[in-house]
mmCIF file as gemmi writes it, N, C-alpha and C atoms, coordinates in Angstrom:
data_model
loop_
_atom_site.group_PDB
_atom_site.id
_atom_site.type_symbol
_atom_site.label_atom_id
_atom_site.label_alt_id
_atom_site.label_comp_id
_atom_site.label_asym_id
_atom_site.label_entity_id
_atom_site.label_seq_id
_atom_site.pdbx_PDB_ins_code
_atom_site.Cartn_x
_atom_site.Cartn_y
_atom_site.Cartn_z
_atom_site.occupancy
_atom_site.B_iso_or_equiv
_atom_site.pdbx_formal_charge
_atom_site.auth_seq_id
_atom_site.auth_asym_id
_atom_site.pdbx_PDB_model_num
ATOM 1 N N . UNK Axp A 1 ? 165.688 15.9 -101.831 1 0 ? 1 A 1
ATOM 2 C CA . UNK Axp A 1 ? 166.654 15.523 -102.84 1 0 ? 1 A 1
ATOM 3 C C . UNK Axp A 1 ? 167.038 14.07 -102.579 1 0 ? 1 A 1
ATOM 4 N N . UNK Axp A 2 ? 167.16 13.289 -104.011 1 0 ? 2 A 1
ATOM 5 C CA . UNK Axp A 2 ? 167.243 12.068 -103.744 1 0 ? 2 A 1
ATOM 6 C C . UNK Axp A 2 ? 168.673 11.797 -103.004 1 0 ? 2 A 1
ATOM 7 N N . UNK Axp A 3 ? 168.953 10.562 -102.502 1 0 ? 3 A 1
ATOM 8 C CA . UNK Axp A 3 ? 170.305 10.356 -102.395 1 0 ? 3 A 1
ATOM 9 C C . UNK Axp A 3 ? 171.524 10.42 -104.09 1 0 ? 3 A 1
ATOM 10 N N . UNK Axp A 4 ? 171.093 9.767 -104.737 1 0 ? 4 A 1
ATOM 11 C CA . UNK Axp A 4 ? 172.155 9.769 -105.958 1 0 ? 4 A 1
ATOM 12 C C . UNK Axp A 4 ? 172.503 11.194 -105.858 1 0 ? 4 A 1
ATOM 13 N N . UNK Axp A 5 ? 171.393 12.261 -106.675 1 0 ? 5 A 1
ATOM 14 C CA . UNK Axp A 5 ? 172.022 13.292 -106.553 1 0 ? 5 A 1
ATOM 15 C C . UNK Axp A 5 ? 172.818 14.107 -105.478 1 0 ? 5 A 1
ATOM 16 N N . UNK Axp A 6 ? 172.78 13.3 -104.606 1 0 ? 6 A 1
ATOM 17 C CA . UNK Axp A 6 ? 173.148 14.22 -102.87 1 0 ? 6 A 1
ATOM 18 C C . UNK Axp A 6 ? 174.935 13.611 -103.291 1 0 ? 6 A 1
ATOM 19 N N . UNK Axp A 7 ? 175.211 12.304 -103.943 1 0 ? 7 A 1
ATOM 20 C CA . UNK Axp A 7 ? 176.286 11.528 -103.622 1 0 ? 7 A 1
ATOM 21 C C . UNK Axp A 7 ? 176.546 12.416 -105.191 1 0 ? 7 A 1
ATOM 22 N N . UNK Axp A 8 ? 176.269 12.615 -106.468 1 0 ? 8 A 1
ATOM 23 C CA . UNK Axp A 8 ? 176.943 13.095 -107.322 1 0 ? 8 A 1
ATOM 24 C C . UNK Axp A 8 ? 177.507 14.549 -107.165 1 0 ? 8 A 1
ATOM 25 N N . UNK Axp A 9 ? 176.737 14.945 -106.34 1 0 ? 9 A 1
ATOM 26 C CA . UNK Axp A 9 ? 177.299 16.516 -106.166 1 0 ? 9 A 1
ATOM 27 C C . UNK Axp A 9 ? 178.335 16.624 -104.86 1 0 ? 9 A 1
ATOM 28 N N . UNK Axp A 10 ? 178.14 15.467 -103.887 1 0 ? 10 A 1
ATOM 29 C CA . UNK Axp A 10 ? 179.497 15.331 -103.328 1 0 ? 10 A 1
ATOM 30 C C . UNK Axp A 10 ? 180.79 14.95 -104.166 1 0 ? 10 A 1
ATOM 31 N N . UNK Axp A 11 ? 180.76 13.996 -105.365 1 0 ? 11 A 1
ATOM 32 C CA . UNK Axp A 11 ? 181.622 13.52 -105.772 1 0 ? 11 A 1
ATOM 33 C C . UNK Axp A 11 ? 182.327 14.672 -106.688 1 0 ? 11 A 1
ATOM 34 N N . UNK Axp A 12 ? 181.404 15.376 -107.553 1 0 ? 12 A 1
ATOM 35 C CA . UNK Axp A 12 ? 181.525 16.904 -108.117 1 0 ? 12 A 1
ATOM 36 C C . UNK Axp A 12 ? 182.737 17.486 -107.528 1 0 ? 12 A 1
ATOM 37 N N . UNK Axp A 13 ? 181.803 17.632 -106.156 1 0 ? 13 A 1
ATOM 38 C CA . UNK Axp A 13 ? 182.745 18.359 -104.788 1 0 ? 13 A 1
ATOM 39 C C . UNK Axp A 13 ? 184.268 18.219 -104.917 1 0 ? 13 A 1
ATOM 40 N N . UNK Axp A 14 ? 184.431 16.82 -104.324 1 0 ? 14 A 1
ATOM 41 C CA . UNK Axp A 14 ? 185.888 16.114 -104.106 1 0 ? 14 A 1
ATOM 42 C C . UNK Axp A 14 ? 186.59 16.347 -105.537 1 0 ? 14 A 1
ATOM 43 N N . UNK Axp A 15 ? 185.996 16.296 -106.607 1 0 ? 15 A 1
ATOM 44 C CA . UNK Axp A 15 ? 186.972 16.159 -108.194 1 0 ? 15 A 1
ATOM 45 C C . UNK Axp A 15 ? 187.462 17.391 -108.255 1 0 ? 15 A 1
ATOM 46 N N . UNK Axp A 16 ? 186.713 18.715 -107.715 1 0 ? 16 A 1
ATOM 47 C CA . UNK Axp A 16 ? 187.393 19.987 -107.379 1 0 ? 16 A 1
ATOM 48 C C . UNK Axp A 16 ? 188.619 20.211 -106.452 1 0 ? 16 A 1
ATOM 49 N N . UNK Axp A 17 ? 188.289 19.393 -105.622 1 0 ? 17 A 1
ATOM 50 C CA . UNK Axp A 17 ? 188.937 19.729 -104.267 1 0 ? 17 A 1
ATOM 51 C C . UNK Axp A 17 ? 190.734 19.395 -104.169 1 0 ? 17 A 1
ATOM 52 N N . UNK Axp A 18 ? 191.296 19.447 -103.419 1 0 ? 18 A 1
ATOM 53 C CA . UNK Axp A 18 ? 193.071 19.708 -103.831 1 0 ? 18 A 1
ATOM 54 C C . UNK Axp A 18 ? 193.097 18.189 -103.386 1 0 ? 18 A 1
ATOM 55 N N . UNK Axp A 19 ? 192.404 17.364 -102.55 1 0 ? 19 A 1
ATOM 56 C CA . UNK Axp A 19 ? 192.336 15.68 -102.381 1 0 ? 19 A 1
ATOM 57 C C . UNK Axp A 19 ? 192.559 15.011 -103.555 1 0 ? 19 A 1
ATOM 58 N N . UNK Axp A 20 ? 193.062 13.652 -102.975 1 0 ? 20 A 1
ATOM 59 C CA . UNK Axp A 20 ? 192.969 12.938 -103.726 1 0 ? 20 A 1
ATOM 60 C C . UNK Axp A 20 ? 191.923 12.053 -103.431 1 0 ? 20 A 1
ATOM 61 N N . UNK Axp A 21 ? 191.064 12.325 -104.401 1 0 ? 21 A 1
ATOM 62 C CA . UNK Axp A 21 ? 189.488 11.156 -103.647 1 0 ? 21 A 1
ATOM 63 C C . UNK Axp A 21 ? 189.513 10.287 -105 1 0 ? 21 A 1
ATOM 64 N N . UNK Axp A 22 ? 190.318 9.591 -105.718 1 0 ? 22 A 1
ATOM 65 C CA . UNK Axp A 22 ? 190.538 7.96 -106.444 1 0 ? 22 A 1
ATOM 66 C C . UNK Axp A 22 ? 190.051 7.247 -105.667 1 0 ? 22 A 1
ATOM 67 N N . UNK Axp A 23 ? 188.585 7.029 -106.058 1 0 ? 23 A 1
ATOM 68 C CA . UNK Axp A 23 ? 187.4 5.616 -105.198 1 0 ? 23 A 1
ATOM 69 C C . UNK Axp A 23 ? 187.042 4.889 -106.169 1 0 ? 23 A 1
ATOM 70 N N . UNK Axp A 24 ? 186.864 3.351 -105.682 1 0 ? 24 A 1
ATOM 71 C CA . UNK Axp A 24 ? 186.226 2.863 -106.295 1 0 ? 24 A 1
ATOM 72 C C . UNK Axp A 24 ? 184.696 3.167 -106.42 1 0 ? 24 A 1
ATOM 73 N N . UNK Axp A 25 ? 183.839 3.206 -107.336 1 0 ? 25 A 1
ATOM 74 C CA . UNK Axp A 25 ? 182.161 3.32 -106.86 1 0 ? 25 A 1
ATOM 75 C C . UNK Axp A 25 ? 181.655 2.502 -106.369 1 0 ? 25 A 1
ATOM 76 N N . UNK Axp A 26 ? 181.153 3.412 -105.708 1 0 ? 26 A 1
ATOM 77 C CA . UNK Axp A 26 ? 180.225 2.687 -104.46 1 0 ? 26 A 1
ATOM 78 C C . UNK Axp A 26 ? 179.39 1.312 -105.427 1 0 ? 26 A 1
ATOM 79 N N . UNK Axp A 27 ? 179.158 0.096 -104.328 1 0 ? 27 A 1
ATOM 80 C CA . UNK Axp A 27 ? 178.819 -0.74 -104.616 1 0 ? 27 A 1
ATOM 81 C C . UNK Axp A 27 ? 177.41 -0.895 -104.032 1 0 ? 27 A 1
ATOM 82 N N . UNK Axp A 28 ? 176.368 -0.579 -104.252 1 0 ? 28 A 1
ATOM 83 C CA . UNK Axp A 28 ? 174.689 0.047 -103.105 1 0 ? 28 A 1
ATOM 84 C C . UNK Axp A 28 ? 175.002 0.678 -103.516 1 0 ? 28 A 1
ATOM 85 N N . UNK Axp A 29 ? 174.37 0.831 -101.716 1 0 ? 29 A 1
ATOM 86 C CA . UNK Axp A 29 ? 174.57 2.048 -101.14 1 0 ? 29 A 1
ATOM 87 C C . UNK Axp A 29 ? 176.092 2.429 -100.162 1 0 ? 29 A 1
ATOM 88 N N . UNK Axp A 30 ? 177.131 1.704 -100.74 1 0 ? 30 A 1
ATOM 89 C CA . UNK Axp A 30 ? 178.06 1.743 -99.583 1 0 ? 30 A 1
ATOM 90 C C . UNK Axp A 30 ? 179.178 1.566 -100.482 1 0 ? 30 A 1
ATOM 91 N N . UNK Axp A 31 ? 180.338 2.439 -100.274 1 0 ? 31 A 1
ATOM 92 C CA . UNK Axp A 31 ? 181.644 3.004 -100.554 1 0 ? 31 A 1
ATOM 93 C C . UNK Axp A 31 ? 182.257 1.513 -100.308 1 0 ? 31 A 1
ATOM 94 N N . UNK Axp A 32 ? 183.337 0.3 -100.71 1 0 ? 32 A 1
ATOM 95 C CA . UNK Axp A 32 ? 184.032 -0.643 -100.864 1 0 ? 32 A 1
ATOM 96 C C . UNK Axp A 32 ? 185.266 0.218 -99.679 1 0 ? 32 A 1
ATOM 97 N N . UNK Axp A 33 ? 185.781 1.103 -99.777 1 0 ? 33 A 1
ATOM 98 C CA . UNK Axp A 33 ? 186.796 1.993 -99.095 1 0 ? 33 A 1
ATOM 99 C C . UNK Axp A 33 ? 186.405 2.109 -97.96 1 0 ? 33 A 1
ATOM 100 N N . UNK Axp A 34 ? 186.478 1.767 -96.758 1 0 ? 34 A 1
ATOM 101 C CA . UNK Axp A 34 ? 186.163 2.198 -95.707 1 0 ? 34 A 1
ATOM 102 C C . UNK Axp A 34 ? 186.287 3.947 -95.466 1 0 ? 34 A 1
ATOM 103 N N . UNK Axp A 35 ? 187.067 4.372 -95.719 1 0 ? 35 A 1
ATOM 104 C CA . UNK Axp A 35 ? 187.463 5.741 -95.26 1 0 ? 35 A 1
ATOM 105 C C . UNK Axp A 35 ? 186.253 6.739 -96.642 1 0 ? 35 A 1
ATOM 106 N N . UNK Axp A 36 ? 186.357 6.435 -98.133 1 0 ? 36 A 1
ATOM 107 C CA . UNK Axp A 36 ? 185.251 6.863 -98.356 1 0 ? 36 A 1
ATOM 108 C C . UNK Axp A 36 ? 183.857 6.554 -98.114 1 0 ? 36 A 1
ATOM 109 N N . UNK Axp A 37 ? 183.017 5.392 -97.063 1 0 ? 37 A 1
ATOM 110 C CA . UNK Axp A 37 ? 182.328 5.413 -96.928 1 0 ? 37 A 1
ATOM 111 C C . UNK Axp A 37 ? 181.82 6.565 -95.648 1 0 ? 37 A 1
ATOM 112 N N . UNK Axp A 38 ? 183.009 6.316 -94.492 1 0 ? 38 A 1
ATOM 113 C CA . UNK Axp A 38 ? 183.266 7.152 -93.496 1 0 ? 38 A 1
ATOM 114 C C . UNK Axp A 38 ? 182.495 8.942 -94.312 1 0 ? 38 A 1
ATOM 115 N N . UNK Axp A 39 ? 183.372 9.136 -95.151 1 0 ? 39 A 1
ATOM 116 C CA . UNK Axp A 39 ? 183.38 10.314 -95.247 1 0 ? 39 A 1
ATOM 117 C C . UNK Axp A 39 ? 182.02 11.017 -96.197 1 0 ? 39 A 1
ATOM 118 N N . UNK Axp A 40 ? 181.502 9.533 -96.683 1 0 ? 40 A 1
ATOM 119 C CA . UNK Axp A 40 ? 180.177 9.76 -96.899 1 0 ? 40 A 1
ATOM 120 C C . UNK Axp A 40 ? 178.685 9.775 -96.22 1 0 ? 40 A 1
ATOM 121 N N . UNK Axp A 41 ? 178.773 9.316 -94.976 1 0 ? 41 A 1
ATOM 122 C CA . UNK Axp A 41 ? 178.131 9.628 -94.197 1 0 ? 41 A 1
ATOM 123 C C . UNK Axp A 41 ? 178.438 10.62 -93.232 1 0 ? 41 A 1
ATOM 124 N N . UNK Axp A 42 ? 179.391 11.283 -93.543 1 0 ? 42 A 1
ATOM 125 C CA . UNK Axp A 42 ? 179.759 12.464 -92.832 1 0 ? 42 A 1
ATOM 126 C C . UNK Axp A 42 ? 179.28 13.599 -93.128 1 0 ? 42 A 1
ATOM 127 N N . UNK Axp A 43 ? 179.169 13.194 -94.828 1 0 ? 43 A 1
ATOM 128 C CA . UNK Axp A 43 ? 179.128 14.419 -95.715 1 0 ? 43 A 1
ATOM 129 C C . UNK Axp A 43 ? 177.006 14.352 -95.878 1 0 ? 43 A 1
ATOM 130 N N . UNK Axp A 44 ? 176.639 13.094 -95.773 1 0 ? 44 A 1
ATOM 131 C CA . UNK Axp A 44 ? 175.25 13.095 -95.417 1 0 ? 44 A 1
ATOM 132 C C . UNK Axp A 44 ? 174.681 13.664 -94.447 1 0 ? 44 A 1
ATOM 133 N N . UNK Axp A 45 ? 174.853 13.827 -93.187 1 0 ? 45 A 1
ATOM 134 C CA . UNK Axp A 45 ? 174.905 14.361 -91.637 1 0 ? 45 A 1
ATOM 135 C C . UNK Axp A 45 ? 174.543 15.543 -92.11 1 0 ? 45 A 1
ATOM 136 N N . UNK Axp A 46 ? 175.664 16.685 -92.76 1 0 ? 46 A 1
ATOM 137 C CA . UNK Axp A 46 ? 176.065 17.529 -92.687 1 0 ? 46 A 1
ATOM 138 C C . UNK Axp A 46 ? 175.223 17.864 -93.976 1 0 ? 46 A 1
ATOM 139 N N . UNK Axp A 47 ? 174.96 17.322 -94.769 1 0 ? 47 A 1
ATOM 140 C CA . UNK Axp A 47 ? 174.12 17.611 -95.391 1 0 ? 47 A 1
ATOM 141 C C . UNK Axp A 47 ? 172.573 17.788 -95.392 1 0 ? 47 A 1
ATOM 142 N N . UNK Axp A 48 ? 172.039 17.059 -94.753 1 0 ? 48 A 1
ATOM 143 C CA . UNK Axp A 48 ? 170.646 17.22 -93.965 1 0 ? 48 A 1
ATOM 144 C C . UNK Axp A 48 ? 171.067 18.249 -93.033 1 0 ? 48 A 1
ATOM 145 N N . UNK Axp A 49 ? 171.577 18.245 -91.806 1 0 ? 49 A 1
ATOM 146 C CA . UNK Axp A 49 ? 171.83 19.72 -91.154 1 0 ? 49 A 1
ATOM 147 C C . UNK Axp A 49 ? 171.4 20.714 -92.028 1 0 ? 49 A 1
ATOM 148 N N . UNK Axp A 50 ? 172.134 20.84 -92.962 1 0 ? 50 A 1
ATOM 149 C CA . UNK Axp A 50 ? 172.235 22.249 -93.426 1 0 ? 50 A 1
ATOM 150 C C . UNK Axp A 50 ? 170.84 22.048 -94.438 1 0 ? 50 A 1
ATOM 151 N N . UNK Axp A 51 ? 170.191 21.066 -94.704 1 0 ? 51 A 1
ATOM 152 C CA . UNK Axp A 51 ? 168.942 21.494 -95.344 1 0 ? 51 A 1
ATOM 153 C C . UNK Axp A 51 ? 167.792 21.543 -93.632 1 0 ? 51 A 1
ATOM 154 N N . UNK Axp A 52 ? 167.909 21.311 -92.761 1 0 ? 52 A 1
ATOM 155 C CA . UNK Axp A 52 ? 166.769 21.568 -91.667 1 0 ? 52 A 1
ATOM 156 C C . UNK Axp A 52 ? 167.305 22.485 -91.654 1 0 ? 52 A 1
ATOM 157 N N . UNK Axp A 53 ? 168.124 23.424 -91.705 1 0 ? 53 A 1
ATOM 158 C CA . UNK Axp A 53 ? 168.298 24.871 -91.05 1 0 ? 53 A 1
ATOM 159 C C . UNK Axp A 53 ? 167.82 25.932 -91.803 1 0 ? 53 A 1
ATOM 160 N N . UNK Axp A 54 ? 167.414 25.389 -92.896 1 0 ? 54 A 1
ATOM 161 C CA . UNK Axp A 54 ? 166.85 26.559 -94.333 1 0 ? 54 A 1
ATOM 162 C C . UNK Axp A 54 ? 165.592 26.311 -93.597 1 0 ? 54 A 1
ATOM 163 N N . UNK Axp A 55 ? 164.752 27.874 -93.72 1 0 ? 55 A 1
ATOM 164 C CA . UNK Axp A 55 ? 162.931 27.775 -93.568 1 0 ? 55 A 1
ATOM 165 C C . UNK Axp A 55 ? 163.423 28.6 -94.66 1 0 ? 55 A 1
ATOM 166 N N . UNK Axp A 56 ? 162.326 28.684 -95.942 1 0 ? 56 A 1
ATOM 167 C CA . UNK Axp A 56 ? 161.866 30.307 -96.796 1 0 ? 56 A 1
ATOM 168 C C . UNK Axp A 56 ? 160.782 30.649 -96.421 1 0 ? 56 A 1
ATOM 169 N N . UNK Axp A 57 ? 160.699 31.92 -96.577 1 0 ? 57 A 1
ATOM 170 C CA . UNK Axp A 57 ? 159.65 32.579 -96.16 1 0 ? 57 A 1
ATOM 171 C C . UNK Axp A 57 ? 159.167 33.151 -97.576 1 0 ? 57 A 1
ATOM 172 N N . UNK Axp A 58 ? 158.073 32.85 -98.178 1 0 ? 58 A 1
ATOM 173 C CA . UNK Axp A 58 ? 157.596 33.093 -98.96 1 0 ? 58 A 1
ATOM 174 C C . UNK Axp A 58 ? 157.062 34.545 -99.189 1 0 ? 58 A 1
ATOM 175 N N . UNK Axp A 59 ? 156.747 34.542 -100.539 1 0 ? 59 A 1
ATOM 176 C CA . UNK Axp A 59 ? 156.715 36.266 -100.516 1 0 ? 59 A 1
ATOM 177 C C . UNK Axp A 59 ? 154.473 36.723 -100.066 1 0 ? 59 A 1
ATOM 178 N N . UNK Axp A 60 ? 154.634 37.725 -100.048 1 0 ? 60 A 1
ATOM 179 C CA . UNK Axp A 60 ? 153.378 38.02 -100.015 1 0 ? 60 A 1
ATOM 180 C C . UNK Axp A 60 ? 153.223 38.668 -101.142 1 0 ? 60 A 1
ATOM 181 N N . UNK Axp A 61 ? 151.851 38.342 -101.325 1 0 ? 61 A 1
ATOM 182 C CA . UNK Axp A 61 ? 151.091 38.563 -103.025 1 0 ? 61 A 1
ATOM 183 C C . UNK Axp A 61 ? 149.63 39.281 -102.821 1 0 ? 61 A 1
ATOM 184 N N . UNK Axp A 62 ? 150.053 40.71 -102.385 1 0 ? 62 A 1
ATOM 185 C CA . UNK Axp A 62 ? 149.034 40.917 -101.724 1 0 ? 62 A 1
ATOM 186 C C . UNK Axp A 62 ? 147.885 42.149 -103.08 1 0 ? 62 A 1
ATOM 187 N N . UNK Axp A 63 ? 148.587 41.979 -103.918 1 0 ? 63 A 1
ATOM 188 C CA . UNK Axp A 63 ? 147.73 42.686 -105.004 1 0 ? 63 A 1
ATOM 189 C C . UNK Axp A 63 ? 147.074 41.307 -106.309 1 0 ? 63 A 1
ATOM 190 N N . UNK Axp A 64 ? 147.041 40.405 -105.626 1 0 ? 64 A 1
ATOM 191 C CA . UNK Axp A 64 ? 146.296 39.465 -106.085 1 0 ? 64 A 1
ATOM 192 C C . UNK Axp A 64 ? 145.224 39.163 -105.873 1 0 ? 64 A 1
ATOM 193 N N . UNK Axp A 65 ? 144.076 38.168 -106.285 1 0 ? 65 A 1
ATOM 194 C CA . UNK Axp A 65 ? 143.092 37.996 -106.124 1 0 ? 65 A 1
ATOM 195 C C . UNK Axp A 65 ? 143.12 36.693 -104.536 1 0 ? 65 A 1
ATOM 196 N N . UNK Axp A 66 ? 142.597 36.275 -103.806 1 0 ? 66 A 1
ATOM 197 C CA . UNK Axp A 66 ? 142.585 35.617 -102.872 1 0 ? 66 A 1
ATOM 198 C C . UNK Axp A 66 ? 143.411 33.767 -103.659 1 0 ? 66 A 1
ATOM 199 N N . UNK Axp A 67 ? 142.339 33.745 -104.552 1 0 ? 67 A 1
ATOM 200 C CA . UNK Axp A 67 ? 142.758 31.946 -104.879 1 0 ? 67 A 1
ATOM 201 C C . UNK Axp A 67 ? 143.565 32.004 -105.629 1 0 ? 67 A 1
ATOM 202 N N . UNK Axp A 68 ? 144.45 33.661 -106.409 1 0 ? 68 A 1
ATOM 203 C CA . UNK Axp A 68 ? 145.261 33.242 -107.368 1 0 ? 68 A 1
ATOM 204 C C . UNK Axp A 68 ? 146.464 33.089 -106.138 1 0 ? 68 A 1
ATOM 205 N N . UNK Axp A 69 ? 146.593 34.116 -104.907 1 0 ? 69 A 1
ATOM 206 C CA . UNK Axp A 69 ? 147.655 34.151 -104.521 1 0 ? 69 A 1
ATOM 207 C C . UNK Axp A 69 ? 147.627 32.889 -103.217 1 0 ? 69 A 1
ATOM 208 N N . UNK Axp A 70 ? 146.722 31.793 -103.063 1 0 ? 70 A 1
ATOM 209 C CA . UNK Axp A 70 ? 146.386 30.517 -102.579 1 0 ? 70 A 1
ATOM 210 C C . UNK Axp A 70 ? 147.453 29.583 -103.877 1 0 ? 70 A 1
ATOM 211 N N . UNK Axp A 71 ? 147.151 29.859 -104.774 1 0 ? 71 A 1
ATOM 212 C CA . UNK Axp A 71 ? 148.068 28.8 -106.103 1 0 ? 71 A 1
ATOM 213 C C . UNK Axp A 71 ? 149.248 29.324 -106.322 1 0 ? 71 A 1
ATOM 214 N N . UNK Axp A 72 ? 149.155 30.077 -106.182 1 0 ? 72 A 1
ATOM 215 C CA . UNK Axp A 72 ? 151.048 30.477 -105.802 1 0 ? 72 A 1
ATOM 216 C C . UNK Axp A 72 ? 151.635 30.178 -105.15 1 0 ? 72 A 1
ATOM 217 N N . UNK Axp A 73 ? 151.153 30.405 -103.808 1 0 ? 73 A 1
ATOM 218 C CA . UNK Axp A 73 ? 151.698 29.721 -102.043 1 0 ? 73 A 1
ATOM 219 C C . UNK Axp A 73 ? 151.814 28.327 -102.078 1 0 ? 73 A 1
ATOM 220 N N . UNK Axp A 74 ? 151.175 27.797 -102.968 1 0 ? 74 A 1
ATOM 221 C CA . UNK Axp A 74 ? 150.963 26.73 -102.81 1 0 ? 74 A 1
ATOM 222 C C . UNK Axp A 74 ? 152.656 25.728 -103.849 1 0 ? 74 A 1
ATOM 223 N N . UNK Axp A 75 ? 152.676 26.66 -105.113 1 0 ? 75 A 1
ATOM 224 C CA . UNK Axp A 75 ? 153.144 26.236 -105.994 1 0 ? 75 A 1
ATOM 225 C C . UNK Axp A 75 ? 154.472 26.512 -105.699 1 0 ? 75 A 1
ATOM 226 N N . UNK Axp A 76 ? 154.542 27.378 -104.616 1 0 ? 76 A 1
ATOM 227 C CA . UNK Axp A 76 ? 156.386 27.791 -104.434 1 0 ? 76 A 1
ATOM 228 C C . UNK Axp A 76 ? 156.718 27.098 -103.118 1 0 ? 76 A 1
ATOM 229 N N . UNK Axp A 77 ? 155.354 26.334 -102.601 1 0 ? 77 A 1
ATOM 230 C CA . UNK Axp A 77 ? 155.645 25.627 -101.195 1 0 ? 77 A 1
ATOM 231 C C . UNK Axp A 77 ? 156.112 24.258 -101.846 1 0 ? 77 A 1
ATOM 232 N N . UNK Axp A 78 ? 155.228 23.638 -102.377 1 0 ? 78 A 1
ATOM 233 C CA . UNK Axp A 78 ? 155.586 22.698 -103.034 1 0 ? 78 A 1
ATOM 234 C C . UNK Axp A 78 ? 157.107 22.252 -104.029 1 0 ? 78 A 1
ATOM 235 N N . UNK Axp A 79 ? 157.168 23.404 -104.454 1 0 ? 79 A 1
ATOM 236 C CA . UNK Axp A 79 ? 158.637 23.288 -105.041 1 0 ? 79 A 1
ATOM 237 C C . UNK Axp A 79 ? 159.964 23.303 -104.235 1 0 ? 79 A 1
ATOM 238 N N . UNK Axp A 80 ? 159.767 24.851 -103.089 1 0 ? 80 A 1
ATOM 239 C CA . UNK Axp A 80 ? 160.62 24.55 -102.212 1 0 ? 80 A 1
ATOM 240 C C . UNK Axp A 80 ? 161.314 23.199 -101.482 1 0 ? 80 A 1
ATOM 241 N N . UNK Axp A 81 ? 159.986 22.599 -100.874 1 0 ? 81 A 1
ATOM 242 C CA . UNK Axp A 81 ? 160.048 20.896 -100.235 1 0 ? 81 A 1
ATOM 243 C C . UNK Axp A 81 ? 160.344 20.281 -100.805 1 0 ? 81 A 1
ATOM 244 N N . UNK Axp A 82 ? 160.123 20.234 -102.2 1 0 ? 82 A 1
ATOM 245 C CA . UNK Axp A 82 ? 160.675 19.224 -103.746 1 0 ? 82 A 1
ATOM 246 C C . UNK Axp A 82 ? 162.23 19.409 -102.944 1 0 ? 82 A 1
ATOM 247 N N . UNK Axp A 83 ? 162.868 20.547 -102.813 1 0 ? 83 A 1
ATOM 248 C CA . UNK Axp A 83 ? 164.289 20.828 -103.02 1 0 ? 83 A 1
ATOM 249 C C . UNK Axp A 83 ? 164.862 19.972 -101.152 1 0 ? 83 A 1
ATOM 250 N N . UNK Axp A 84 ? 163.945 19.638 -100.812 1 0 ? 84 A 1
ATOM 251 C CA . UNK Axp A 84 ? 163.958 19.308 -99.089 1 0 ? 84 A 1
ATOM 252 C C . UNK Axp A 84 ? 164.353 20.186 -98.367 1 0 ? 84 A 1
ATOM 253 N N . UNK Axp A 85 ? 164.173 21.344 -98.812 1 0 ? 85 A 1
ATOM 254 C CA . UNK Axp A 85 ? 163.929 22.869 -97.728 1 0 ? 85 A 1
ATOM 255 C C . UNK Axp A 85 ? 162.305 23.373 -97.026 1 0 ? 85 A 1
ATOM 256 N N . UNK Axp A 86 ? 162.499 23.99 -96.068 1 0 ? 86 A 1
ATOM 257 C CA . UNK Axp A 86 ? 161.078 23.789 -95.354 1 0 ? 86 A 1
ATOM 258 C C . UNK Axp A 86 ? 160.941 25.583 -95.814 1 0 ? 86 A 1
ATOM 259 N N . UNK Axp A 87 ? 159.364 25.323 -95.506 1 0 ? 87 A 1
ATOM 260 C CA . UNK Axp A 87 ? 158.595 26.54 -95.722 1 0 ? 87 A 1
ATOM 261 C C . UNK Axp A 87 ? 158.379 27.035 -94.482 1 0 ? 87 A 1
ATOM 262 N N . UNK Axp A 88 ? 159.083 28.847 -94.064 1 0 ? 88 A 1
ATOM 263 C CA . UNK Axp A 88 ? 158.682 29.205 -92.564 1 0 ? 88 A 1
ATOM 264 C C . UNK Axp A 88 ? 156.987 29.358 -92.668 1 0 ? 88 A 1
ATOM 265 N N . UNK Axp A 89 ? 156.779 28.931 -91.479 1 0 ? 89 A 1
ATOM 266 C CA . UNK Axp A 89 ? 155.061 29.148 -91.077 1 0 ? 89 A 1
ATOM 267 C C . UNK Axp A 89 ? 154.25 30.729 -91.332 1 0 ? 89 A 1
């Protein structure tokens, strides 16, 4: 997942949240606010964490033909990683 979307769905976040997060936008890649930049690389950290800790384990397709269920594995591996979640081995 790109960064923008990683920073719009934090910002999502905060407009919910009982805070008051009134920021200026970021100017880059970097918050003008010291304390929201702080808390955006906090919220990055913690955000990669929690995508290395996802593996999926994909399903088995075992009433398939060999290469259809090769293009499947393939097509739900690929999408998964799109999302920057890993595929268990």
């Amino acid at each position: 997942m790109d960064t923008n979307k990683m920073r719009e769905m934090r910002e999502a976040f905060e407009r919910t949240n009982s805070r008051d997060h009134r920021r200026q936008p970021p100017k880059g890649n970097n918050y003008i606010d010291p304390m929201a930049q702080a808390d955006w690389e906090s919220f990055q950290k913690g955000w990669q964490a929690s995508r290395e800790a996802v593996a999926v384990e994909l399903p088995k397709f075992d009433d398939y033909p060999a290469s259809m269920e090769r293009d499947m594995r393939e097509s739900l591996r690929s999408a998964i990683e799109a999302q920057g979640l890993k595929v268990a081995p």
